[in-house]
N, C-alpha and C positions, 0 to 999 in steps of 0.2 A: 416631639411634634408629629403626631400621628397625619397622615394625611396631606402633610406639608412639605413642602420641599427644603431641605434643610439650608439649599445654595441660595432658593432665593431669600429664603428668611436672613441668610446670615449677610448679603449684599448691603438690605436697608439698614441693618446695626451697624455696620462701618461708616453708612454715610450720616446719620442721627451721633456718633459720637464722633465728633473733630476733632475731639483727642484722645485719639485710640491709640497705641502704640504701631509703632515702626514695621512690626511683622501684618498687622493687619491693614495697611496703608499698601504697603508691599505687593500684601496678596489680591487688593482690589487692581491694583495696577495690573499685576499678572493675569487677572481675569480679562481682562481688555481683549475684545476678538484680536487674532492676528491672520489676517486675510491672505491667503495665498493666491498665488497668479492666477489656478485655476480653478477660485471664486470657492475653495472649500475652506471652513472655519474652524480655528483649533484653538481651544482655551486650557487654562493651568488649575484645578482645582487648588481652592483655597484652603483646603484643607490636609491633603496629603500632597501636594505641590505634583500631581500627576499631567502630563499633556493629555488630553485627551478632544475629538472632534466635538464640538460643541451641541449635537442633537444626542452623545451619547453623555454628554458632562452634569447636567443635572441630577439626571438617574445615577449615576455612580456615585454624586456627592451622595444624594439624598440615603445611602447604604457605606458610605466611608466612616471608616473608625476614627478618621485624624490623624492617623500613624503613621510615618514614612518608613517605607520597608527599606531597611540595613540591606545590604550587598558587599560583596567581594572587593576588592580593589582591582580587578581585573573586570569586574562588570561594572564596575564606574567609570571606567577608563573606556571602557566598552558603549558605554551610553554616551561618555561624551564626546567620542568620536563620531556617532551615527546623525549627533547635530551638525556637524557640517559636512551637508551634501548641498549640492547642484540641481537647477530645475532649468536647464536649458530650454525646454519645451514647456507651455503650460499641461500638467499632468504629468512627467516623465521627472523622476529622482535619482539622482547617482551619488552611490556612496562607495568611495575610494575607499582601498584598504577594508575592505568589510570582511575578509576573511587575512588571517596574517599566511608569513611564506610555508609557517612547517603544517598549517591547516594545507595551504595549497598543495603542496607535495602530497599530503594522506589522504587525500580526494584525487589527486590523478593514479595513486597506486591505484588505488581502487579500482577506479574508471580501466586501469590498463591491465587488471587482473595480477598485478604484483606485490598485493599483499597480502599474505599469507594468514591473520587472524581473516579477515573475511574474503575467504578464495570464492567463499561457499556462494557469498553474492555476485558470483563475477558474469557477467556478460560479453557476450564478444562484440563487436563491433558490425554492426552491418551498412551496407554501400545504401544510398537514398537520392531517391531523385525527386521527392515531394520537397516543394517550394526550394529547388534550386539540386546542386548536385555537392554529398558530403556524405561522411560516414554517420550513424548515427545508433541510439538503445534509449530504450524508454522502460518507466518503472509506474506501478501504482496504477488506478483505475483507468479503464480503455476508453477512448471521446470514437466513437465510430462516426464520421462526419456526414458519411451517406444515410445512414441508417436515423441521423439525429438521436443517439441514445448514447448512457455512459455505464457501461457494465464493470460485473467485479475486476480487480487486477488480477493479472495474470501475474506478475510477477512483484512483492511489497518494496518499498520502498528502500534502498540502500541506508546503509550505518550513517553514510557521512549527510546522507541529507535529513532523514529524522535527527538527529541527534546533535549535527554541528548547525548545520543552513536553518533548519525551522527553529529551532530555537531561540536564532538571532533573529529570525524575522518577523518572531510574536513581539517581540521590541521596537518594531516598528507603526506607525500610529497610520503610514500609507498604507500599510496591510488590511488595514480595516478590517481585523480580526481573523482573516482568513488563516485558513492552517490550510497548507498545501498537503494532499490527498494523489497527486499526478504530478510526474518530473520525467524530462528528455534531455540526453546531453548531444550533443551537437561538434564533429571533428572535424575542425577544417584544417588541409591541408593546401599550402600554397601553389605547393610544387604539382598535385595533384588537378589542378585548376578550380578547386571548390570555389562555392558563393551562394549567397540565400536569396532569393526571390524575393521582391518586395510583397508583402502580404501583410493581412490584416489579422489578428487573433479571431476565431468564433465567437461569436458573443452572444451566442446565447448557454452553450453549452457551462462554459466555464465561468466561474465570477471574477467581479473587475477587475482587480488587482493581478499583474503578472510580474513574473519577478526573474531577473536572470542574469544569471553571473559568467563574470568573464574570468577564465581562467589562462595559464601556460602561452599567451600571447594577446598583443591589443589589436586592435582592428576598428576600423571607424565606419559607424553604423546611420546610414543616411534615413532620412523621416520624409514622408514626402504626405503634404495635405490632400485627402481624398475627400473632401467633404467642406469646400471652402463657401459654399453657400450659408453653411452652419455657424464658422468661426471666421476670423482677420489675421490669424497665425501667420506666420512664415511659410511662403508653398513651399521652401523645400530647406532643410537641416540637419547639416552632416555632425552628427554626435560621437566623439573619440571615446571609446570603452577600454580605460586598462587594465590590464592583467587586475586580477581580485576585484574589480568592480562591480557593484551590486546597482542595477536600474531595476527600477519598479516603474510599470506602464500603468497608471489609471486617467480616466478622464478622458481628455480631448485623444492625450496621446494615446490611449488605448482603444479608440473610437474611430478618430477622425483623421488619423494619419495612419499610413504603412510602413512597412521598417525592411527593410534587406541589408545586406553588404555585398558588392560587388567584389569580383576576383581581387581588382588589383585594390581593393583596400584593406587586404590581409597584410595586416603589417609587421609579423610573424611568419616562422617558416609553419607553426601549428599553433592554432589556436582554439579552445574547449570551451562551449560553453553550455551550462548546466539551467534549463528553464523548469521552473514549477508553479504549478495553480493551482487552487482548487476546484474541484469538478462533482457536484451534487450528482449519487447514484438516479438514473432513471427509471430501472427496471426493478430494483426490488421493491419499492413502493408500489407499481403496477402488482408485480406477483404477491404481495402480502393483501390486495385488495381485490384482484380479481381470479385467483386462483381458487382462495375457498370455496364459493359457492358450487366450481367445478365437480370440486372431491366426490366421489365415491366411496361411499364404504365397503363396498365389495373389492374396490382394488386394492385395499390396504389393508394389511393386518393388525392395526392398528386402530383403535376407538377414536372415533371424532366426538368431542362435544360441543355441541351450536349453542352460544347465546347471543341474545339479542340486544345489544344495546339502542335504552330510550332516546339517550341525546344524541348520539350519533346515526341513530335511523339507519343500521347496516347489521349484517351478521357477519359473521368471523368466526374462523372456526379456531377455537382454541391449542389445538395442536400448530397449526402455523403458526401463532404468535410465538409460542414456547419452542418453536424450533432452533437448531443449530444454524446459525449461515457458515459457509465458506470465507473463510480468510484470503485464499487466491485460486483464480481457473487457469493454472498455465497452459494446458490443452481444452479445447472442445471435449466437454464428457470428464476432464479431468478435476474433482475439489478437494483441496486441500484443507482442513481443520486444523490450526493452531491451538496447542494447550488443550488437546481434546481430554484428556486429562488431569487430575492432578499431579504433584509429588507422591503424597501420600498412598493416594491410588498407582502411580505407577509401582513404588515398592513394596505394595503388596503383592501385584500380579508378577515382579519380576520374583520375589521371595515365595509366591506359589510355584513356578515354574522351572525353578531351581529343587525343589525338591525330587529327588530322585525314586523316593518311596512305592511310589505305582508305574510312574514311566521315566525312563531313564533317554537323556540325548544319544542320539545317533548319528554318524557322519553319514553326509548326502551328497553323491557326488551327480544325481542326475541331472540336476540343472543347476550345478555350477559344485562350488566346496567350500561346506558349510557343515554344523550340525543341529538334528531338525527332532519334532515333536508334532505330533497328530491327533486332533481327537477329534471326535465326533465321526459322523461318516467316513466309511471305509473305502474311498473310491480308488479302485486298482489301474491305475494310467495303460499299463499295458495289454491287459485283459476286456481294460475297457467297460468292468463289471464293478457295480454299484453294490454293497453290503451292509448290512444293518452296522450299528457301532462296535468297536471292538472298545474304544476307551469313554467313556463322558466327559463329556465339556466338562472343562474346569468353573469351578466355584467363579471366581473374579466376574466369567462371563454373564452369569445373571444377576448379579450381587453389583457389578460396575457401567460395563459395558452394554449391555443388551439395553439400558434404562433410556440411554445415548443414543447407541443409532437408531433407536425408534424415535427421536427427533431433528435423525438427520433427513432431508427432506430426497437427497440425491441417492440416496439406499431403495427408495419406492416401495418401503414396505418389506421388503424382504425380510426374514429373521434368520440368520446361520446356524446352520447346524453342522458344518463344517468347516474347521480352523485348522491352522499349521504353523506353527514358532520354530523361530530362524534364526539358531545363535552364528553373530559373525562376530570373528577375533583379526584384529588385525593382523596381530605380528606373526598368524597361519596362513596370512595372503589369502582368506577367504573372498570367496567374492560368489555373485549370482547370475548366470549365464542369460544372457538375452534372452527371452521367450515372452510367446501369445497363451492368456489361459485360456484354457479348454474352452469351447466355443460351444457345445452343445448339452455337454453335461453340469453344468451350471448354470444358475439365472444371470441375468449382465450386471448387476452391482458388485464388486469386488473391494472389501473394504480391508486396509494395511494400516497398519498401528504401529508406528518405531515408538521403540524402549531406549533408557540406556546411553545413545549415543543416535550424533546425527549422522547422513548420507547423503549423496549427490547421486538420484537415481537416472539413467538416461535413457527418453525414448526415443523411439528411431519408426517411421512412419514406414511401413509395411504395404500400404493400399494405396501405392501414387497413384494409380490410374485411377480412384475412383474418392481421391480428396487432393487439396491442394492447399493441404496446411504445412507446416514447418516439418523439413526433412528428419532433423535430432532434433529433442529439447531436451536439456539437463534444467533438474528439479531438484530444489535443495528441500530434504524431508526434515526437520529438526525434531528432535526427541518430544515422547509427550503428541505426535499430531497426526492427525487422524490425514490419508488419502483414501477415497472412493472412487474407480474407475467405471465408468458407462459408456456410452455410445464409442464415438469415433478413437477415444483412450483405452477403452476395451479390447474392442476387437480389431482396429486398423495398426495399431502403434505395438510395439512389440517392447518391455521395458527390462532393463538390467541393473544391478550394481558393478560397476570393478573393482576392485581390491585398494587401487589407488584413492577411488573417490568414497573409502569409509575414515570419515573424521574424528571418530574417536577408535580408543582402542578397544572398545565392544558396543554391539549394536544389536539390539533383538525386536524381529518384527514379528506380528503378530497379525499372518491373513486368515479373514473370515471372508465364507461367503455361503448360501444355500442351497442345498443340492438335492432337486426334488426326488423322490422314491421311484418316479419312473420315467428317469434317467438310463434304466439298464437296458 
């Protein structure tokens, strides 16, 4: 039925035959809206027995095979438990038991930095006084609330909540699709006097749906109407959250009322709780649309080509589209590259580098103990004196990598002609001594490439008086990804390995950067 809608075509043929069988009497029944408190409408496809909101149900009949998708006995057990939850408030969902006890347990290791397959994502805890007084860490893209904008994350998204939380929460039909992109967990302690501020979520930065679990203690979470002009709700509703419990705020409650807990409703001596939303980036859509026309060709070394698109009435320069983005900014100046790489590519470069044929490794004990490889530019640290090459960039470099950072946007053009590979072994207690690159004899992009094996790099802010960003950060680098260092990660922050924090038993990095000829 081209053109047609398969749901509503197949309504009228149940009602024209009255004697239809049992499953299709069934399925007209199930199609009957079922109105929820807060006036939103959920119907059953007739054909794949799906819930779905009823502005989204048509369209997905009219594209439905009629199949019902088979499942586990553990995700059927899974779905039939997430149908009985609680809607105390119009808008607000609570689903008990949403995660079980040995999920709870491997989400607070995590959270408390105790478990050892992912140390690498560990965060510490830091003290907070926005909307009330509690420890707190946040993960995934940054909501700047003065600035009104939502930039890249700084730091991706932990194991248990990609992996365990979103996945049960694409199963939810209150989610309205959203995939949570931003998560903050939240440490209350009793004895400590914590408590959360009654406050409203941003609403414009993040979309409707918010979602937040209560972990290691329950606490009961008061609602209070801020907007009774709007709604006839309850002014005010105390909501008990237990341990494992999953509330989703849309609607009225996500709008028209505030939420806090005060001290003495810690009903627990600690209690955790893990919030996520999604939050639509702001700024690279600006940069992919207003940055092109800026470009110069003279400052890049790199070829732009302008076309013009009719229907869209705009230009764009086609190197921005085909650019690299960052995966995370843990620092100001600092991008990280995921998978900058392939497999394939990595073991060639590692199986070039390994060969001993023309240049053979050498132990380095200048900045730190390691053993090291150079090519390109001859630059003498001591002397201070710049030399034509003694080795040539290896092969991989034009053949892999060069193709790359000419579409990483945070390199600025630079092309290297100066590189240095960094083999670290663990069980020699190698490691890399704290240090600032050369400031003068280099241009400011600095770009590092781990092989091999992952690291947890640490910087340490060198220019307090003249920033007042985070004193350490530990960076977890994973093999295969590109970092480029600029501004305030360049030259303010000074960054190391220690021997403890290399994750695997071998790890080979590979810094490039350019170093112009008259430098000496």
């Amino acid at each position: 039925m081209p053109k047609q809608s398969r749901l509503t075509a197949f309504i009228p043929s149940c009602q024209e035959n009255n004697k239809s069988s049992s499953s299709s009497s069934s399925s007209l029944l199930l199609l009957k809206k079922r109105k929820l408190v807060n006036g939103s409408n959920f119907g059953i496809c007739p054909l794949c027995q799906t819930s779905l909101p009823l502005h989204r149900l048509e369209v997905h009949a009219s594209n439905c095979d009629g199949t019902q998708r088979e499942t586990s006995r553990r995700s059927d057990e899974f779905s039939i438990q997430l149908k009985n939850y609680s809607e105390p408030l119009p808008g607000l969902f609570l689903f008990e038991e949403f995660i079980t006890e040995e999920e709870e347990q491997e989400i607070m290791a995590q959270l408390d930095g105790e478990s050892d397959m992912h140390r690498h994502e560990f965060l510490p805890w830091k003290a907070c006084n926005f909307n009330g007084t509690h420890d707190g860490k946040r993960w995934g893209v940054h909501c700047n609330l003065r600035d009104r904008k939502v930039s890249a994350p700084e730091n991706p998204l932990p194991h248990f909540v990609q992996h365990v939380l979103v996945e049960k929460l694409k199963k939810l039909p209150q989610m309205m699709g959203c995939v949570p992109n931003e998560a903050n967990a939240i440490d209350y302690r009793r004895q400590k006097g914590h408590w959360l501020d009654a406050h409203v979520d941003d609403r414009q930065l993040s979309k409707e749906p918010i979602a937040n679990l209560s972990i290691a203690g329950d606490c009961v979470m008061t609602f209070r109407n801020v907007a009774p002009n709007r709604n006839t709700a309850a002014s005010v509703q105390r909501v008990l959250l237990k341990r494992r419990t999953l509330q989703i705020l849309t609607g009225k409650a996500r709008y028209d009322f505030s939420h806090g807990i005060a001290h003495e409703d810690l009903l627990s001596d600690r209690r955790v709780s893990v919030t996520m939303r999604e939050s639509p980036l702001t700024d690279r859509e600006r940069n992919l649309t207003m940055s092109a026309p800026c470009i110069k060709d003279d400052d890049l070394k790199v070829k732009w080509w302008w076309q013009y698109d009719k229907n869209q009435k705009s230009i764009a320069a086609t190197a921005a589209i085909n650019r690299i983005e960052p995966s995370v900014q843990p620092l100001p100046g600092l991008y990280v590259y995921f998978d900058f790489i392939s497999v394939e590519e990595e073991e060639a470069i590692i199986k070039e580098l390994d060969c001993e044929q023309h240049l053979k490794w050498k132990t380095e004990h200048h900045t730190g103990h390691h053993r090291e490889k150079r090519f390109g530019m001859d630059y003498d640290l001591w002397s201070r004196a710049l030399r034509s090459p003694k080795t040539e960039m290896p092969a991989f470099m034009e053949s892999i990598i060069l193709p790359k950072l000419k579409r990483v946007e945070s390199m600025q053009g630079c092309v290297p002609n100066d590189a240095n590979a960094i083999d670290y072994r663990r069980e020699k207690v190698d490691y890399l001594k704290a240090h600032v690159d050369d400031r003068k004899r280099h241009k400011e992009p600095i770009a590092n490439l781990s092989l091999c094996g992952d690291c947890i790099m640490t910087y340490r802010n060198e220019a307090r008086g003249r920033n007042l960003e985070v004193n350490e950060k530990k960076v977890r680098l994973p093999r295969r990804c590109l970092q480029v260092m600029t501004g305030k990660a360049r030259y303010e922050f000074s960054h190391g390995i220690e021997s403890r924090d290399l994750l695997s038993d071998r790890r080979v990095s590979l810094t490039m950067r350019e170093t112009p000829w008259h430098a000496t």
